[in-house]
N, C-alpha and C positions, 0 to 999 in steps of 0.2 A: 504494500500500500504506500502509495506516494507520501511523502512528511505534508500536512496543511496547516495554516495558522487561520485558525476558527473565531469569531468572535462569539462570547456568550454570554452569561451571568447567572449568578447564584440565586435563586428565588424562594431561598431559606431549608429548602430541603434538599433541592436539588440542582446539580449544573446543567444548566438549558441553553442549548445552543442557539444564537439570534437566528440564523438561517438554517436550511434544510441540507445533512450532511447525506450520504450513505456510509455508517460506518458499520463493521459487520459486532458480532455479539461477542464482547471478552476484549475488545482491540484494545491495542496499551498505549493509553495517550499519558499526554505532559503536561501538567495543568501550568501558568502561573498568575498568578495575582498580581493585578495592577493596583497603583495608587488609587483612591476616590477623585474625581473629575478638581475639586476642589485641594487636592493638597496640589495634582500635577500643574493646575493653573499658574500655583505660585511658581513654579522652578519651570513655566514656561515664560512667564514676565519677568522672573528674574534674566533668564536668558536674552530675552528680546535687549531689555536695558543695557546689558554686556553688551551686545552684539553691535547696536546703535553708540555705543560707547566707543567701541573699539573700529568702525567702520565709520563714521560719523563725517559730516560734510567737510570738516576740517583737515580731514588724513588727505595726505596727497596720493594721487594713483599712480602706480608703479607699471613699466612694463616690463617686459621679460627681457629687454636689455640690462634693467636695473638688477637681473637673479646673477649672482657671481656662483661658480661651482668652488665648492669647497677644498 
């Protein structure tokens, strides 16, 4: 069976899968747990601020004459 990355969620009893899979009976999957939409928010806006930080209208833009090899 090919490897897929499934989305789902836990519905207190059981993991249900968003969409319709075919998997056969006993197949050995890999669960993992994401953060809640609200912790990964913050360590997405964290990021953005880096990102806008470090790429920001002020950096001057380099081209690949500017890369020296080491």
């Amino acid at each position: 069976m090919p490897t897929a990355v499934l989305n789902a969620h836990y519905d207190g009893k059981h993991i249900v899968l968003d969409e319709p899979f075919a998997l056969p009976a006993n197949a050995p999957l890999l669960v993992t747990v994401i953060a809640p939409d609200d912790e990964r928010s913050g360590w997405a806006d964290l990021s953005v601020q880096n990102l806008a930080r470090a790429y920001g209208d002020d950096e001057p833009e380099y081209s690949a004459a500017d890369v020296k090899p080491q």
